[in-house]
Structure formats: structure tokens, C-alpha cells
N, C-alpha and C positions, 0 to 999 in steps of 0.2 A: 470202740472207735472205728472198728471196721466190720461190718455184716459180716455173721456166720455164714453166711452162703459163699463168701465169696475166700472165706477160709476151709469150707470144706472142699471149694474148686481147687487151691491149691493142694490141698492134702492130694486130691483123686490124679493132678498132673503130676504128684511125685510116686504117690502110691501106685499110679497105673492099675488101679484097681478098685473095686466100689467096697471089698470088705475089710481089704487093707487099709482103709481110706477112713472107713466109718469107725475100724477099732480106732487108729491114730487118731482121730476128734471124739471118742467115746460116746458117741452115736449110732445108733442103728444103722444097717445098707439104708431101710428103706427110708429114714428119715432125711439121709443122707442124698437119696437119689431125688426126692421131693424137694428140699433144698435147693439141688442144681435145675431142676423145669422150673420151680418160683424164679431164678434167675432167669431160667432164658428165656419166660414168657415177661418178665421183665425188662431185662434185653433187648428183647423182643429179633433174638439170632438163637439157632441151636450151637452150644460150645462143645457137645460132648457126640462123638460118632455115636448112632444108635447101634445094639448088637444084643447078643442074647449076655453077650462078657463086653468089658469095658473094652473100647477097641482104636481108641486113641483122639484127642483133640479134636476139632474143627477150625480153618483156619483163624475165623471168628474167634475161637475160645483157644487159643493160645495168645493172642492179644487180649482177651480178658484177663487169665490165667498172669500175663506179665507186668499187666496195669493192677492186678491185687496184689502180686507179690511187692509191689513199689510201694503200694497203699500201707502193706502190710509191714514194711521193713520201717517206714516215716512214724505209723503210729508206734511200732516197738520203741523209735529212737526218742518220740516225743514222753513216752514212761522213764525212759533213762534222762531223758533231761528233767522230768519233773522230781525223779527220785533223787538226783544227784543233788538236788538244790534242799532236801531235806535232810538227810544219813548219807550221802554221798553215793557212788555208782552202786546197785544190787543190782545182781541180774546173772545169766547164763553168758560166757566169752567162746564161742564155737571159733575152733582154729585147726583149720587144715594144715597137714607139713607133708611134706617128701620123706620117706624112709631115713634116706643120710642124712636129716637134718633133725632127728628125732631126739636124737642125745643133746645136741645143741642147742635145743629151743630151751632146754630146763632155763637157761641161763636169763629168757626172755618172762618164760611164765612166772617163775620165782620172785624178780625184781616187779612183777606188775600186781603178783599177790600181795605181796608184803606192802604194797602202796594201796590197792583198793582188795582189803581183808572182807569186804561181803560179796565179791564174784566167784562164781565157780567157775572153772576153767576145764572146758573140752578139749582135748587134746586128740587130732583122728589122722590114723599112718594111711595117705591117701597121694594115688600119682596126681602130676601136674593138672593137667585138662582135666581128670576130676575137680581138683580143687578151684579150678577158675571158674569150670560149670554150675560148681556151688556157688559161687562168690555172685553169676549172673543173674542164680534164684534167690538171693538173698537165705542163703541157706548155711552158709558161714559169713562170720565175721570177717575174717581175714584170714593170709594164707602165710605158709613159707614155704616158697620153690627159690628157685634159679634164676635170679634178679633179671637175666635174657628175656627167658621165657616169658616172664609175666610182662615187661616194655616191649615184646610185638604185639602182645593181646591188648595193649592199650589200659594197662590198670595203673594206679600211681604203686609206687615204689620204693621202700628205705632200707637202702645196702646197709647190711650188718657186718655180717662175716668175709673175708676172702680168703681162700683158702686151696691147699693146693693136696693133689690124692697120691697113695703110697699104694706101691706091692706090698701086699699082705702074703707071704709063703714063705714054708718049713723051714725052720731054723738050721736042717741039718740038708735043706734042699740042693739042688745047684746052683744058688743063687746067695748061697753062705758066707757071711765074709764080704759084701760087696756094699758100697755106699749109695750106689746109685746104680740104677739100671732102664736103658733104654724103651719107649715105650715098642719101640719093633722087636726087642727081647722078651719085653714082656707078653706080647701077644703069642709067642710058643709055646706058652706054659699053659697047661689044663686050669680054665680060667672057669669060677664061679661067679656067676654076673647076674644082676638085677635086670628082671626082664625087658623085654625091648620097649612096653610101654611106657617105663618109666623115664625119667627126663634124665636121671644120670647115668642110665644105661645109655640114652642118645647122645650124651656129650661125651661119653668116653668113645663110644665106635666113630663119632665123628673124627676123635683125632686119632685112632688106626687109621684111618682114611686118609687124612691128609700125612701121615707116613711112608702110605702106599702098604700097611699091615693088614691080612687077610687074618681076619680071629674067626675062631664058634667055641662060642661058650659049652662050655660039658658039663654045667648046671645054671639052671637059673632060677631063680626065687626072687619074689615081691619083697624079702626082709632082711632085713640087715640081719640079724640076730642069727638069721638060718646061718648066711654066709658066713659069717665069724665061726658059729660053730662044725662049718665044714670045712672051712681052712683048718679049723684047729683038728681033722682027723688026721692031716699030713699027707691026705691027696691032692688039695685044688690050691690053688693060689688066686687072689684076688684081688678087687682094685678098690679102695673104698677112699673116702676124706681122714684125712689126719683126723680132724675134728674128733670125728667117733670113734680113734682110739682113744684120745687124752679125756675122754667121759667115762667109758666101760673099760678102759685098759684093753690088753695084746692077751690074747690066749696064750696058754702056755704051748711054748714050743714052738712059736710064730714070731717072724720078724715082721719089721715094716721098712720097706726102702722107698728111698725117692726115687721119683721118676721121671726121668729128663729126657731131652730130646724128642718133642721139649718138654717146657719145664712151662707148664699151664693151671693160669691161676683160676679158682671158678669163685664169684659172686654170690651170694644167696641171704634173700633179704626179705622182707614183709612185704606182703602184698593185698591192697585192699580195693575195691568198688570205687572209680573217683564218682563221689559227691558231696554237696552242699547245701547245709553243713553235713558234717559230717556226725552222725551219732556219738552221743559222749561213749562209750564203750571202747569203739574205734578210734575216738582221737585221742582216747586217754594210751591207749596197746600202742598206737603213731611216736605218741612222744615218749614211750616205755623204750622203742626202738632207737628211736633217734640219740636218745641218751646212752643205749649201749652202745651202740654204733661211735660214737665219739670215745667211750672207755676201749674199742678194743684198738681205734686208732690212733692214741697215747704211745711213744714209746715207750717198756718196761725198763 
């Protein structure tokens, strides 16, 4: 439904490369490089800078480049609409999350399997602005970040969780025995923190800030997993979502305290491409959401 040529242009604008580009469509380079001149004498525009190595786009051919990935994303959804009206959805569910949200989504992908048992479901531990950057190449389906983040970038939006983050440190710390502890307390403490590119490393230094709390982290890692297992050596203390204890449990020998002053709640929800319609895949994950979203709003 859509020209090889204009699928191998995509592969080369992600692959950034002519042999990384031909293995991912299992193609030869050169079949692969004749492909793209068929286009651009087509065209009748060069899309691809000339070089002895691929050496990046043409203005021209990044508006090719974004008018195939559009091309390319319509005809996938028009397969899922023609298959859903036979066996119902089959296909590939590509879904971006934020590291802290990692534990959490089970609760999303599990309720969406059990309703369409022929999707396989991708699950990729990816910061924010990756995840949108994929979402504007039609490279994921949908995402889960930090319900903020994704309404200034202009994506639609379905709050699930809200949820508020604990000190994670030593049982037998200085901080033993205590119910609650300040977040300007907390920033004294030799903190293990999810790097700065990530979105809930920026929403926690935002509120030091509005503190007036001067922190530097004395480790940082992209995963959650690291971080648990470094709080659990009994040096670092850290700041993570409730959430992701009551999935993986508290390491031994680790508390979790609240943390007040204040006492800040954070959003984090699905996020998808607004369009219409919208592929069955994504409206089926939409109403998966909206339906959790209403059970964690129920009181217990």
C-alpha cells in the first residue's frame, strides 16, 4: 500500500546509515541506494546529502521522509482496521514508558492482553523526549511519561495514576523511626538519582528548587532496578514513586518515608499522536486506559 522506496527512505532517516538501513529492510546497500535516486529522480528533488558515508537529509527529504512516515503509519492502521473486522486486532503494540513507570504499566498491558490475546506487546524503558520523538516518527504507538510533560508537547492525554514519591534509605540510617521527612532533609542525604535527562529526575530537582535545596546526586543511573539495588547496599538513599515499591517490594533493610513539605502529587498517564481516526490498536490501549483510570479512581 505504500512504495518500497519510500519505506527504505524511512528506514535510512532512522538508521542514519545506508547498511544499517538495507540490513533493517533486508536488502542490499546498493539496492537500497538505487531505490532512493528512483525516488529522487521521481521527485524530481535530491532527499539524501551526497557523501562518500550517509551524511544526513536534504531539506526536501525530511519532508519526504515525514509525509512517508504519515503514509506509512495510515496504511499500518488501515491493516488493523481490515484485520480487526475479521479475528479481531493482530499486530505488534510498540509502547514507550519512563523508567518509574515500568512496574506500573504491567497493570495496563496485562488488562489489554487479556482482551486482544493476538497483540504482542513491546514494552521499551525510554526517557520522555525520546518517547515523544518516537511517537512524531510514528515509531511508537503510544507512551507513558508524566501526564505535564506530554500536554506542552501538544499530544492527547489519559491520566491514570497519581501518585506521590518516598525516601527510600537504611533502615538503621538516620532517618530511623521517622514518618515523614522534609524534602530540604532529604536533600542532605547522599542521594542516588535518575539522570538529569530523565523527566523524574527533572520534576524532583524542580521541587529542591522551589525549597531553596541545593542537592548533587552521588550516583546516577538511567534504572530504576540499579537504584533499589544501591539503596539496598546501605550507602545512598533515594527518591523513587510509591508505585514501584508496592510492585517489586522494599529491599531488605530499606524503608520508605513520606515526603512532605511539601507533599507533591505527580500524574502520569498515556500518551498518544492526536489523530483521526485514530488506529484500532491505539483506540483499543485509549479505552484500556480510560477504564483503568476510572478503577484506581473508585474508593477502596
Amino acid at each position: 500500500m505504500i512504495s518500497r522506496k519510500y519505506l527504505y527512505l524511512i528506514a535510512l532517516a532512522r538508521e542514519k546509515h545506508f547498511g544499517r538501513a538495507a540490513a533493517a529492510c533486508h536488502v542490499s546497500p546498493s539496492t537500497l541506494s538505487a531505490a532512493i535516486r528512483d525516488l529522487e529522480t521521481e521527485l524530481g528533488v535530491a532527499v539524501v546529502e551526497r557523501g562518500k558515508q550517509f551524511a544526513g537529509l536534504t531539506p526536501e527529504g525530511r519532508s519526504v521522509v515525514e509525509y512517508a512516515q504519515r503514509m506509512a503509519a495510515s496504511a499500518e492502521g488501515l491493516k488493523q482496521e481490515l484485520a480487526s473486522l475479521r479475528d479481531g486486532l493482530i499486530g505488534r503494540l510498540r509502547l514507550g514508558v519512563i523508567p518509574t513507570a515500568l512496574t506500573v504499566v504491567a497493570a495496563l498491558t496485562s488488562s489489554f492482553s487479556r482482551r486482544h490475546a493476538h497483540v504482542t506487546a513491546e514494552v521499551l524503558s525510554l526517557a520522555t523526549d525520546e518517547i515523544l520523538a518516537r511517537l512524531r516518527r510514528f515509531e511508537l504507538d503510544a507512551g507513558i511519561v508524566y501526564v505535564e510533560s506530554a500536554q506542552v508537547a501538544g499530544f492527547d492525554v489519559v491520566p491514570i495514576w497519581h501518585e506521590r514519591h518516598v525516601l527510600l534509605t537504611g533502615a538503621s540510617g538516620r532517618f530511623a523511626g521517622r514518618e515523614a521527612v522534609s524534602w530540604a532533609e532529604a536533600a542532605t542525604a547522599p542521594l542516588a538519582l535518575l539522570t538529569p535527562d530523565m523527566q523524574n529526575r527533572k520534576t524532583i530537582d524542580a521541587v529542591f528548587a522551589r525549597v531553596g535545596a541545593e542537592v548533587t546526586a552521588m550516583l546516577e543511573t538511567n534504572s530504576i532496578v540499579s537504584i533499589l539495588a544501591h539503596v539496598g547496599s546501605g550507602h545512598w538513599s533515594s527518591i523513587v514513586p510509591r508505585a514501584v515499591l508496592e510492585q517489586v517490594g522494599t529491599p531488605p533493610g530499606v524503608i520508605a518515608i513520606e515526603l512532605v513539605e511539601p507533599a507533591v502529587d505527580w500524574a502520569t498517564g498515556l500518551v498518544t499522536l492526536p489523530r483521526e481516526p485514530q488506529p484500532p490498536m491505539v483506540a483499543a490501549l485509549v479505552a484500556e486506559a480510560r477504564a483503568l483510570a476510572e478503577t484506581f479512581e473508585k474508593p477502596a
